[in-house]
N, C-alpha and C positions, 0 to 999 in steps of 0.2 A: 608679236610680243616675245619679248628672251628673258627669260628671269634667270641671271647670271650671279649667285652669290658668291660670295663673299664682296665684289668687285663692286654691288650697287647697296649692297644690303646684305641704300639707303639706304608767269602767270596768265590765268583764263583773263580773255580779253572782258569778262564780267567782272563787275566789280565785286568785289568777297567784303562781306564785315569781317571787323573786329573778332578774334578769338576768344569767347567767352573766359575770363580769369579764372571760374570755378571748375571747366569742361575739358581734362585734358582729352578729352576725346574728338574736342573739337579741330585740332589743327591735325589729326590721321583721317576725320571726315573730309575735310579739306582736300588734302595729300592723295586721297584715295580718291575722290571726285575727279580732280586734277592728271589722273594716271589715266581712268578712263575716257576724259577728254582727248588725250591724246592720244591716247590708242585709238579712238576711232577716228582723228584725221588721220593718222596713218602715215603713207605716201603721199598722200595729200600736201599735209604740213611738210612732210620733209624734217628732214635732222633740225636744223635751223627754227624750220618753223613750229616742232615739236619744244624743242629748248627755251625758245620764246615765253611760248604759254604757259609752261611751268614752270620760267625760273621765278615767279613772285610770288607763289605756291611755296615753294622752296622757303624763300627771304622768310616767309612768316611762319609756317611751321617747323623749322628744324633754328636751334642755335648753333650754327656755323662760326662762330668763332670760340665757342666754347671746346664742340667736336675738334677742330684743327689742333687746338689747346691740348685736348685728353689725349689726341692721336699721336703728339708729340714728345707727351712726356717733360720730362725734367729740362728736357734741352730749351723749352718754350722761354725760361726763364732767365735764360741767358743770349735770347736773341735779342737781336733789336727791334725796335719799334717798328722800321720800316719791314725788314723779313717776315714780321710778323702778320702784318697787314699784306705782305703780296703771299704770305701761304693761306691765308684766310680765302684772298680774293683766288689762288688758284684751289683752293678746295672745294670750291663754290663753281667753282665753272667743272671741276669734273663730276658732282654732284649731280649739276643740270645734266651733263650732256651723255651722265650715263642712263639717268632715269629716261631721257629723249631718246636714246639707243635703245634700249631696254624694252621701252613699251612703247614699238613703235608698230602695231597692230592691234584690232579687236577681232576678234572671236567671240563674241557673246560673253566675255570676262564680266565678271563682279566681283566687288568686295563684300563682305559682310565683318561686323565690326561687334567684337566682345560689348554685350553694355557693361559688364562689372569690369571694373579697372582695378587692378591689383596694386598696392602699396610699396614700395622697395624705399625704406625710409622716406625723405622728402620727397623721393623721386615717383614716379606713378606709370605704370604699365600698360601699355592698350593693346589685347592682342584683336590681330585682325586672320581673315582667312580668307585669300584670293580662291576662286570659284573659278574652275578650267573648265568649259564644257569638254567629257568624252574624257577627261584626263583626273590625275587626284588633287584634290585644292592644295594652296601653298601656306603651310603658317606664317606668318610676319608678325612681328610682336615688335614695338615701340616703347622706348623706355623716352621719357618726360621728364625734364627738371621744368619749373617755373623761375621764371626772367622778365624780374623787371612788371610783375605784376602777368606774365601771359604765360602761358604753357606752352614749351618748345622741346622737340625732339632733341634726343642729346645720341641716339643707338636704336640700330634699327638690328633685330633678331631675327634669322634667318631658319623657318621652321622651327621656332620661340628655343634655338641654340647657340646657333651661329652669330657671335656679335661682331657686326661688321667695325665696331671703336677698338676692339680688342686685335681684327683680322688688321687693319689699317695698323694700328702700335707695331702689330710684327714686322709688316712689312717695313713701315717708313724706319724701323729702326737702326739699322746696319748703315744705308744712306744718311742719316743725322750724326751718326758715330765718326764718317768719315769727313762728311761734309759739311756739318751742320744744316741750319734749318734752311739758306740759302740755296744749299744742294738738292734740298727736299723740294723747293719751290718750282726748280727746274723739273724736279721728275714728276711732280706731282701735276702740271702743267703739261708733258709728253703723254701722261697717261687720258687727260681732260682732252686733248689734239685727238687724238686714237680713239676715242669715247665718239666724237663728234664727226669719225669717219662715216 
């Protein structure tokens, strides 16, 4: 396992229900189920087959085309339609194939997961606490909009400071300024390649 922030932070071949509307806690149960899964196929799974099994993990609890959205700023709204949908689709594939890099061993790792969930306006907090055996646990904290009637990751907090929407905005921004969100889709796409080495 690498837990590489700012760069990550950020399906099981079972079938998952529905994410409770009232439980934004449910789709980082999910998320955190899902990380441990992988980590313990490991080498097993391989990059590929790591990416696999959590990219529909992904699809339902984080809004990935919201995130792309925030990450990009003002320029979002002067793309076009199509740019927009291939930054989405390539934000989605470096999403998977970092969390698939990322956590691609177990050590006795656990989550354990705040039950009280903190307010930020509409939006709702879940902080979690990855558990390193022999090491110090990691904060992750999860900020939640509700979409469409389901609770969905919109920012993921790296030792509940680091916001990876915010790290994302700096980076992609210089690349958008020269090249628009086209430009972004190419870089953002090289970095998902390199994720999935």
């Amino acid at each position: 396992m690498r837990i590489l922030f700012p760069a990550v932070a950020a399906s099981l071949a079972i079938a998952s229900p529905a994410f409770a509307q009232s439980d934004p806690k449910a789709p980082v149960e999910a998320l955190s189920d899902g990380l441990i899964a992988i980590m313990k196929g490991g080498g097993k799974l391989g990059q590929s087959g790591r990416a696999s099994q959590i990219a529909g993990i992904i699809d339902r609890s984080f809004d990935l085309p919201l995130m792309a959205r925030l990450a990009v700023g003002g320029a979002w709204a002067e793309a076009a339609p199509a740019d927009r949908a291939a930054l989405v689709a390539a934000f989605r594939r470096l999403t998977i194939n970092e969390y698939a890099h990322n956590f691609d061993s177990w050590g006795g790792e656990t989550f354990r997961i705040d039950p009280n969930v903190d307010a930020r306006g509409g939006d709702r907090l879940v902080k979690t606490m990855l558990v390193v055996p022999r090491d110090a646990p990691v904060a992750i904290a999860y900020r939640l909009r509700e979409n469409a009637g389901q609770w969905r990751i919109i920012d993921v907090y790296y030792k509940n400071s680091i916001s990876q929407l915010t790290t994302r905005r700096s980076d992609f921004e210089g690349i958008v300024r020269t090249g628009g969100v086209r430009a972004l889709v190419t870089h953002v796409n090289a970095l998902a390649d390199k994720a999935a080495r």
